[in-house]
N, CA, C and O atoms as a GROMACS GRO file, in nm:
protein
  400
    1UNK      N    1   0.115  -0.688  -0.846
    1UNK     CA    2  -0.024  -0.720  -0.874
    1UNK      C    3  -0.097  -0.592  -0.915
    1UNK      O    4  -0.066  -0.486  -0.862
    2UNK      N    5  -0.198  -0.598  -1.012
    2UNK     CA    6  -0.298  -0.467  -1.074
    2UNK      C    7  -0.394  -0.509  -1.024
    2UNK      O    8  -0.429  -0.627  -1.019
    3UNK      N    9  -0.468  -0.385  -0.964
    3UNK     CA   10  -0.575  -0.351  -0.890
    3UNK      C   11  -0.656  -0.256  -0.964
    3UNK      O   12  -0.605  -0.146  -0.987
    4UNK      N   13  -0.799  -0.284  -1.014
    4UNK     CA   14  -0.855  -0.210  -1.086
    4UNK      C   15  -0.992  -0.137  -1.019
    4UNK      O   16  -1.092  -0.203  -0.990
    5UNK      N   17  -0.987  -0.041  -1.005
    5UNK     CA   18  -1.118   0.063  -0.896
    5UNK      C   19  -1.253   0.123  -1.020
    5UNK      O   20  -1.233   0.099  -1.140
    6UNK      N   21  -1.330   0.168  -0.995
    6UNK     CA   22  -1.405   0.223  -1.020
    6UNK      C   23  -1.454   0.318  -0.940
    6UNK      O   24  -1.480   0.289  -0.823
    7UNK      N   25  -1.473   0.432  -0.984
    7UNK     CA   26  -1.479   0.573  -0.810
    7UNK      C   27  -1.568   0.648  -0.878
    7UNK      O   28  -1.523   0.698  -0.981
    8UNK      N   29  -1.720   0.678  -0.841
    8UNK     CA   30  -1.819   0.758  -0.875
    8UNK      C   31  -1.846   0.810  -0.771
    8UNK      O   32  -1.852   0.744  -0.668
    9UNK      N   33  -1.867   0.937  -0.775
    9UNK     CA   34  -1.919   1.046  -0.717
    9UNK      C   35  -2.042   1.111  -0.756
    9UNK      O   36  -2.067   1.116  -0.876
   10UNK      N   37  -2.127   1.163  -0.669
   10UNK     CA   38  -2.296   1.224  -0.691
   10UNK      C   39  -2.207   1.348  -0.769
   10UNK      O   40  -2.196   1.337  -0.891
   11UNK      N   41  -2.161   1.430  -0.722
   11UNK     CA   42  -2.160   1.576  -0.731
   11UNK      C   43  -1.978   1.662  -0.725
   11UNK      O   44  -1.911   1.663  -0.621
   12UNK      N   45  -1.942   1.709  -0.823
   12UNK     CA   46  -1.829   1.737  -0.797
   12UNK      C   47  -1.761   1.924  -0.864
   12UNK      O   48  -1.860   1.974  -0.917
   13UNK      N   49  -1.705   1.971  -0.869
   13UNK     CA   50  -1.647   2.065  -0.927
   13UNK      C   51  -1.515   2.062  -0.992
   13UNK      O   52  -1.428   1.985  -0.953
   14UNK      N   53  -1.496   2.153  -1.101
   14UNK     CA   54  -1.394   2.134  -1.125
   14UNK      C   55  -1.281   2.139  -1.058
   14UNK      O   56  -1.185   2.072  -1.096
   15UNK      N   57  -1.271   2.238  -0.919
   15UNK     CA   58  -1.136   2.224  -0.884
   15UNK      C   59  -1.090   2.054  -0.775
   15UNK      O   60  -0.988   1.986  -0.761
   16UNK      N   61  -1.293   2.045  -0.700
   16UNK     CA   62  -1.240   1.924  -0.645
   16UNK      C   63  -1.180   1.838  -0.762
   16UNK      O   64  -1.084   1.768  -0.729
   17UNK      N   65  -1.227   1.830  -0.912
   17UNK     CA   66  -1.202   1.704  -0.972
   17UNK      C   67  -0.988   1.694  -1.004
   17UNK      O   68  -0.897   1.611  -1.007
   18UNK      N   69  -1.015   1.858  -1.023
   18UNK     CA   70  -0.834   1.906  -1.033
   18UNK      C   71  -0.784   1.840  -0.913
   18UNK      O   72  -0.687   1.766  -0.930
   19UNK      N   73  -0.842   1.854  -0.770
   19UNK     CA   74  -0.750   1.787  -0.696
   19UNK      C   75  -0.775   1.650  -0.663
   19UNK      O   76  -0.703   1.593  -0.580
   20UNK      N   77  -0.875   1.588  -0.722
   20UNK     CA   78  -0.859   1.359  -0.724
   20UNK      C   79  -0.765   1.372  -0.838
   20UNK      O   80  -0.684   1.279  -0.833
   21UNK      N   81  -0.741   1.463  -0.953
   21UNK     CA   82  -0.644   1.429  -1.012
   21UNK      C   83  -0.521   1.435  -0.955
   21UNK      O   84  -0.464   1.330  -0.926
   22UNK      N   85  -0.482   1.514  -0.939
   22UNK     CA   86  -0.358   1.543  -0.877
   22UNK      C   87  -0.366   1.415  -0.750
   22UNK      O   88  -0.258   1.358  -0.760
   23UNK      N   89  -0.417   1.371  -0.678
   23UNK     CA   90  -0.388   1.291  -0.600
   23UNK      C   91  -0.360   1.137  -0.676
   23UNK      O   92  -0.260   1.072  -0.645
   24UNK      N   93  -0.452   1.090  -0.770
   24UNK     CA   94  -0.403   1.036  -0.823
   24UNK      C   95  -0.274   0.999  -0.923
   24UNK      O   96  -0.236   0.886  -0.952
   25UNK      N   97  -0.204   1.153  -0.976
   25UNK     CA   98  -0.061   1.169  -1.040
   25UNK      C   99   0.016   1.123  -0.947
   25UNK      O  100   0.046   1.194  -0.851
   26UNK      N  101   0.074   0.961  -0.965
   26UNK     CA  102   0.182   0.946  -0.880
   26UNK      C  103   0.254   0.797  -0.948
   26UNK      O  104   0.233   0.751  -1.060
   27UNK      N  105   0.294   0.772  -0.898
   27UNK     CA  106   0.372   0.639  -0.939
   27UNK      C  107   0.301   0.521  -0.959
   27UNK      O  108   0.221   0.504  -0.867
   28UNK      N  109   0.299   0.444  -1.034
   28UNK     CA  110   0.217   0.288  -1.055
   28UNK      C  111   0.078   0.339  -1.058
   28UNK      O  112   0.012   0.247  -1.010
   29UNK      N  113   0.013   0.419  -1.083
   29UNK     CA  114  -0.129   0.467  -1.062
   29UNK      C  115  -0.128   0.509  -1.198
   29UNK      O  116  -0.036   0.563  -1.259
   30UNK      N  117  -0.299   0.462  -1.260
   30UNK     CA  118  -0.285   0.486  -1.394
   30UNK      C  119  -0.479   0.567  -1.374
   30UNK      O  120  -0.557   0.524  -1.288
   31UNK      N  121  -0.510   0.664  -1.458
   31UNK     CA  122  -0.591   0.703  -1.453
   31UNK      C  123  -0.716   0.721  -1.580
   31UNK      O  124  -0.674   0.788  -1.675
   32UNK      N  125  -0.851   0.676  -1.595
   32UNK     CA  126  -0.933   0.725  -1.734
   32UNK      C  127  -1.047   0.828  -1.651
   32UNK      O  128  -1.084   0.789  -1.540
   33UNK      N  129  -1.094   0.936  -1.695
   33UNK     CA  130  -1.144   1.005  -1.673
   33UNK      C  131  -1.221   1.143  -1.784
   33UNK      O  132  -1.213   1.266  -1.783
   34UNK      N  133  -1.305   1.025  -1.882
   34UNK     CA  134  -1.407   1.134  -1.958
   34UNK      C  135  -1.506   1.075  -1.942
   34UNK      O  136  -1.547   1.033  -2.050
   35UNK      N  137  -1.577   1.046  -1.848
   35UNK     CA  138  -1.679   1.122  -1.806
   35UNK      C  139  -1.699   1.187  -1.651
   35UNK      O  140  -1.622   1.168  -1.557
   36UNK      N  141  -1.791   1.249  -1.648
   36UNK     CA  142  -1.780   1.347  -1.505
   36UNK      C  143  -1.802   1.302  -1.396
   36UNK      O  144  -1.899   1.227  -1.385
   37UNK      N  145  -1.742   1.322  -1.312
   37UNK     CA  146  -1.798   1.195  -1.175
   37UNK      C  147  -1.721   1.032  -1.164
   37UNK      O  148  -1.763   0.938  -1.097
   38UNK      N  149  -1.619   1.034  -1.237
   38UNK     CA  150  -1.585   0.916  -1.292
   38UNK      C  151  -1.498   0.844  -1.300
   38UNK      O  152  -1.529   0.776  -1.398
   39UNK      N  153  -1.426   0.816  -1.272
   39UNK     CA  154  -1.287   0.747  -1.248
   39UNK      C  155  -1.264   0.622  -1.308
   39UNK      O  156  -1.372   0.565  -1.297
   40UNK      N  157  -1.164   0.525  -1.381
   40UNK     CA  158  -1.126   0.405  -1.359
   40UNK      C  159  -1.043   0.398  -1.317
   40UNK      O  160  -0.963   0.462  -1.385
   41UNK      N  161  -0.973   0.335  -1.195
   41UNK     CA  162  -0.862   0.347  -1.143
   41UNK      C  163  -0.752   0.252  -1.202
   41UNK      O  164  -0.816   0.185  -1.283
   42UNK      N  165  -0.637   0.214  -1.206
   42UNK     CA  166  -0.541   0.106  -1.224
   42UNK      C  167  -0.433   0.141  -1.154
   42UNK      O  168  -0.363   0.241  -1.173
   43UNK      N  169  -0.416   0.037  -1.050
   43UNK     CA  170  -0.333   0.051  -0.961
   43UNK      C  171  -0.177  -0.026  -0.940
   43UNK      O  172  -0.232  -0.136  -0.946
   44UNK      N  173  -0.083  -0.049  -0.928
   44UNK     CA  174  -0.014  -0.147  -0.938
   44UNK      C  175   0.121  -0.147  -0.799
   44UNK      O  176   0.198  -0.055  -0.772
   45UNK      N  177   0.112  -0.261  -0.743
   45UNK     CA  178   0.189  -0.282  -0.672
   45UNK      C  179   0.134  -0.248  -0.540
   45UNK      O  180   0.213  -0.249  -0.446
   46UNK      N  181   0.009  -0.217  -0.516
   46UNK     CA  182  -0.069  -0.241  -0.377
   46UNK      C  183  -0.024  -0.040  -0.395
   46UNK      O  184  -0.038   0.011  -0.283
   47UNK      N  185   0.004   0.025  -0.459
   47UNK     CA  186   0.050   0.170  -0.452
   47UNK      C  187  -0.112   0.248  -0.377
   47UNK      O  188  -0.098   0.344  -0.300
   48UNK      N  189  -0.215   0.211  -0.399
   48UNK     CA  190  -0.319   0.308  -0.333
   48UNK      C  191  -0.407   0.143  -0.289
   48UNK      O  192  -0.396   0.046  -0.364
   49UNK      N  193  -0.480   0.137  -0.177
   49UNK     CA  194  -0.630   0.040  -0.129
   49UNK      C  195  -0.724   0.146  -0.179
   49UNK      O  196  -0.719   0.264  -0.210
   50UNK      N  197  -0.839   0.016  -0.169
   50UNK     CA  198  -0.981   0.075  -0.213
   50UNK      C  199  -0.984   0.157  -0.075
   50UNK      O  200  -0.994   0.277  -0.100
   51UNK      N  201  -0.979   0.135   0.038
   51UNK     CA  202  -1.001   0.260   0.140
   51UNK      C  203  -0.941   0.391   0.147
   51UNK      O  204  -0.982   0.485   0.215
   52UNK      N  205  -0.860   0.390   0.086
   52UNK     CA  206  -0.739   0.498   0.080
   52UNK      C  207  -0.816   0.598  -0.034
   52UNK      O  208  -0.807   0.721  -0.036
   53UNK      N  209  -0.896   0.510  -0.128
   53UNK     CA  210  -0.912   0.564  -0.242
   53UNK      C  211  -1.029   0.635  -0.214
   53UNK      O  212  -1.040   0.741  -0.275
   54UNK      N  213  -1.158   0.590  -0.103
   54UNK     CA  214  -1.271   0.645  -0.054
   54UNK      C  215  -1.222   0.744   0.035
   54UNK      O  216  -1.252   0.863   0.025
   55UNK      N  217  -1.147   0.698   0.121
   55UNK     CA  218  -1.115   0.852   0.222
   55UNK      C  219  -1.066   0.948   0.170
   55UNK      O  220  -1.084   1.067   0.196
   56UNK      N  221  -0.981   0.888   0.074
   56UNK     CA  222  -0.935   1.042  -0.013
   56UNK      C  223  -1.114   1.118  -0.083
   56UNK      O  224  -1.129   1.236  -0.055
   57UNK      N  225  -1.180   1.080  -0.130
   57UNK     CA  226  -1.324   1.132  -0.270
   57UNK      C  227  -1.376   1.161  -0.151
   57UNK      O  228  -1.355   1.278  -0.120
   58UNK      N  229  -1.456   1.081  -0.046
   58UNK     CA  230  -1.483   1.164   0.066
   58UNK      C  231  -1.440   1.291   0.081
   58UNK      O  232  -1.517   1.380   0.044
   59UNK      N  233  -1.296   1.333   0.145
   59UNK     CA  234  -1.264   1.439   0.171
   59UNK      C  235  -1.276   1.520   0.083
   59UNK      O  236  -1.339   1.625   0.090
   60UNK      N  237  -1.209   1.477  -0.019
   60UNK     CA  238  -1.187   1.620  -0.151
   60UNK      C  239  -1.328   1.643  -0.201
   60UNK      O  240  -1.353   1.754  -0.248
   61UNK      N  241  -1.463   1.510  -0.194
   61UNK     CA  242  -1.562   1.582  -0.249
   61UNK      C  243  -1.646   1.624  -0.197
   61UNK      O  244  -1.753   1.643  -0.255
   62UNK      N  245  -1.625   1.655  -0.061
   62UNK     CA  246  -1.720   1.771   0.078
   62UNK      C  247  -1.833   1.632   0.096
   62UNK      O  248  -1.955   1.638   0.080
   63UNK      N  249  -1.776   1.544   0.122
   63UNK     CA  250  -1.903   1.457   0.171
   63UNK      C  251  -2.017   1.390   0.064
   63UNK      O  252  -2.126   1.335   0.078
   64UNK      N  253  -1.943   1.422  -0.032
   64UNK     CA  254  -2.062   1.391  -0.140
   64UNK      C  255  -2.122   1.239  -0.182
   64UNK      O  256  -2.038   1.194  -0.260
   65UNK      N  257  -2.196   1.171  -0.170
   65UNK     CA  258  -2.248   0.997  -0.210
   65UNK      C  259  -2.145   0.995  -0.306
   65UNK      O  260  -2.127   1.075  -0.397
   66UNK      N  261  -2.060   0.865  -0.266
   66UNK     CA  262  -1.973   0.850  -0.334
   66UNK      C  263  -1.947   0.661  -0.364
   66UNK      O  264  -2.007   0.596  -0.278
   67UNK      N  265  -1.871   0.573  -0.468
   67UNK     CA  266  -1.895   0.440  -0.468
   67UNK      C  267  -1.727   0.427  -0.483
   67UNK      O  268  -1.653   0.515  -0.527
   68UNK      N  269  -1.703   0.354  -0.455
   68UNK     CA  270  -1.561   0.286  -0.529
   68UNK      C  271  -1.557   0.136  -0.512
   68UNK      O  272  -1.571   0.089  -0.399
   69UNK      N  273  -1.541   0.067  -0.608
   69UNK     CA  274  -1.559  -0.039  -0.680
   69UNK      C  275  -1.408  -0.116  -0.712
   69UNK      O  276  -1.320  -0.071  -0.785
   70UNK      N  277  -1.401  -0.279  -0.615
   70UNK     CA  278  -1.266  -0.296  -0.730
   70UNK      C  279  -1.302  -0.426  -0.763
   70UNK      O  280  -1.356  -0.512  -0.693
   71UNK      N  281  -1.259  -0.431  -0.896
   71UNK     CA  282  -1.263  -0.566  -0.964
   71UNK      C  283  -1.145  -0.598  -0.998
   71UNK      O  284  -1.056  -0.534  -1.052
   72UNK      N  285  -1.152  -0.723  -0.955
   72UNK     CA  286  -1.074  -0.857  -0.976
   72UNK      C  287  -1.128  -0.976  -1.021
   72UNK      O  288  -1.245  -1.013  -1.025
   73UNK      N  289  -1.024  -1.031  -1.053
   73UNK     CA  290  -1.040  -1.233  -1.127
   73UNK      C  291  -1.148  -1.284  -0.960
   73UNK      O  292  -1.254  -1.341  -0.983
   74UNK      N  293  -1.118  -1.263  -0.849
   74UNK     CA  294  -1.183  -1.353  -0.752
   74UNK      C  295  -1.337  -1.324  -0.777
   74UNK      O  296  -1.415  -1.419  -0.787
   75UNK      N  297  -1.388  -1.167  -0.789
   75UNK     CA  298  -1.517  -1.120  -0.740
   75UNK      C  299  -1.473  -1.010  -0.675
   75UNK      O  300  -1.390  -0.993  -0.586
   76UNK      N  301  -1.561  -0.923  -0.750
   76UNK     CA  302  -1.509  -0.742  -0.706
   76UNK      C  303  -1.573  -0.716  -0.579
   76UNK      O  304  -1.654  -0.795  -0.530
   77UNK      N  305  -1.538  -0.602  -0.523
   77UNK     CA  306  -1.570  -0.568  -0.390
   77UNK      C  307  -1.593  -0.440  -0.399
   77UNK      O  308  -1.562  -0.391  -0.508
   78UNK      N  309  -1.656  -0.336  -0.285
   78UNK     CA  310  -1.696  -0.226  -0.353
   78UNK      C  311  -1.737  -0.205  -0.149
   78UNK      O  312  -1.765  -0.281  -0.056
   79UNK      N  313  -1.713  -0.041  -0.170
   79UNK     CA  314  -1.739   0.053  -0.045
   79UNK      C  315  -1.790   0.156  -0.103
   79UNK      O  316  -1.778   0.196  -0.219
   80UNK      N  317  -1.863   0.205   0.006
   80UNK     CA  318  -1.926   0.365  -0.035
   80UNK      C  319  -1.984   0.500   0.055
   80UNK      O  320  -1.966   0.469   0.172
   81UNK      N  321  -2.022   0.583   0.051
   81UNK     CA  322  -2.041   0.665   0.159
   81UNK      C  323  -2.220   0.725   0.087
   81UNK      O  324  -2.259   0.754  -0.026
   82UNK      N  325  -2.274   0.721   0.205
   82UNK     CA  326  -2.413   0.789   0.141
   82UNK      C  327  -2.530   0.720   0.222
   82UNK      O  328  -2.526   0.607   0.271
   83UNK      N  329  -2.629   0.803   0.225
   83UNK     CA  330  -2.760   0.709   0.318
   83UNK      C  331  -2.739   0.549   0.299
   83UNK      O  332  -2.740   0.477   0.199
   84UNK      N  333  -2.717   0.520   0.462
   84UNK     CA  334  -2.749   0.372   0.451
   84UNK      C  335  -2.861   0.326   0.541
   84UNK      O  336  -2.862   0.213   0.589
   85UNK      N  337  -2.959   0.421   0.564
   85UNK     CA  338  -3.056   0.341   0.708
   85UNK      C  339  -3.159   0.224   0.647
   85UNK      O  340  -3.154   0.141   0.557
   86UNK      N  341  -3.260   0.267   0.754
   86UNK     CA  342  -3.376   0.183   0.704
   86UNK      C  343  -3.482   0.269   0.615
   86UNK      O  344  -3.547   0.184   0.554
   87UNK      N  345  -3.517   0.365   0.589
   87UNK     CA  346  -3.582   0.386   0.485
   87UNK      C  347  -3.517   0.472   0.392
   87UNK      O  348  -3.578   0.501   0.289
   88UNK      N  349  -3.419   0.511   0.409
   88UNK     CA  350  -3.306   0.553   0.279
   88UNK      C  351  -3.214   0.451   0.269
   88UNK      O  352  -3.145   0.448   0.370
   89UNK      N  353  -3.184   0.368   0.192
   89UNK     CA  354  -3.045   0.300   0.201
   89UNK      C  355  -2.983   0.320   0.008
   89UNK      O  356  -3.059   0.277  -0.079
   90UNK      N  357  -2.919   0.350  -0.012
   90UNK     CA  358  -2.878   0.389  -0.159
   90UNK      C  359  -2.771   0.246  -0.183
   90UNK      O  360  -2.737   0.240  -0.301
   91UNK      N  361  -2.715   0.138  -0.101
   91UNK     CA  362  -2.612   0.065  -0.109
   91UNK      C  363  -2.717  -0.042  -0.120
   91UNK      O  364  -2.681  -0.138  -0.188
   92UNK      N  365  -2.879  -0.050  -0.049
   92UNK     CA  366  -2.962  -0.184  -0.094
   92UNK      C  367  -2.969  -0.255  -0.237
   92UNK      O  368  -2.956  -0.377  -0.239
   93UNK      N  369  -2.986  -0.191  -0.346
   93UNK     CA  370  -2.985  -0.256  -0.456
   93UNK      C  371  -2.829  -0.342  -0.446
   93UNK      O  372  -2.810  -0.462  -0.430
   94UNK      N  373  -2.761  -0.264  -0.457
   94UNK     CA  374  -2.575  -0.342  -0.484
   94UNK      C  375  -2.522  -0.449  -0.336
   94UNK      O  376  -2.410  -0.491  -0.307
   95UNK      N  377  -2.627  -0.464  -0.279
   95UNK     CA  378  -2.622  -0.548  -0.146
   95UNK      C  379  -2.723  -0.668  -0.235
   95UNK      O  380  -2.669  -0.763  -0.292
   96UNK      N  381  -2.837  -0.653  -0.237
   96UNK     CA  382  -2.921  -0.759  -0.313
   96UNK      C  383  -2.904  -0.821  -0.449
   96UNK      O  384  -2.946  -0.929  -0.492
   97UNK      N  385  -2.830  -0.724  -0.507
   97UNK     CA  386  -2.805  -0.804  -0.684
   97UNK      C  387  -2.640  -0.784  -0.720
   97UNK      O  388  -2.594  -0.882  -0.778
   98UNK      N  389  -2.574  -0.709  -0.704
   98UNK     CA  390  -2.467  -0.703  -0.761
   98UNK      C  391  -2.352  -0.831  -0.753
   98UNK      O  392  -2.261  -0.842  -0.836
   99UNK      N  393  -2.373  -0.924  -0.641
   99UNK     CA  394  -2.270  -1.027  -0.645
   99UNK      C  395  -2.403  -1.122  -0.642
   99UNK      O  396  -2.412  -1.182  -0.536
  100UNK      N  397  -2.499  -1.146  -0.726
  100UNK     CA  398  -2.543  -1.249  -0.739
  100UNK      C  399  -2.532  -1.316  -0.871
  100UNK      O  400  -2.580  -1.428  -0.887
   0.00000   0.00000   0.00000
């Protein structure tokens, strides 16, 4: 089965971005990446989860607001790291409109 991600990041450098690449160089994992902050993922054979894929950008990008996104035929699903309270929440818009 293909698993397709989307992985944005606020803020990154080149060497963190050298190393989501390199984590992503691996088997059944397919990668697009021109623009900055940016990822499309293609995954195949269950080879990386969308959690696997956040704990990794988490770590490598020092904590930085980060989204990852996967779409599928059912209805995409999506995790993220970054203010979620009550008067910062950055995930409210994509909680209120994105699966409507």
């Amino acid at each position: 089965m293909k698993r397709r991600y989307i992985i944005c990041v606020n803020n990154s450098n080149v060497e963190q971005q050298k190393k989501f690449i390199e984590f992503l160089t691996r088997p059944s994992v397919g990668y697009w990446h021109w623009l900055s902050n940016t990822w499309l993922v293609v995954v195949e054979n269950d080879a990386l989860s969308m959690q696997q894929l956040m704990d990794t950008s988490k770590t490598l990008f020092d904590n930085e607001y980060s989204l990852v996104i996967e779409i599928n035929n059912n209805g995409d699903t999506w995790t993220g790291y970054g203010p979620n309270g009550v008067e910062k929440n950055m995930f409210t818009w994509l909680i209120n409109n994105w699966k409507k």
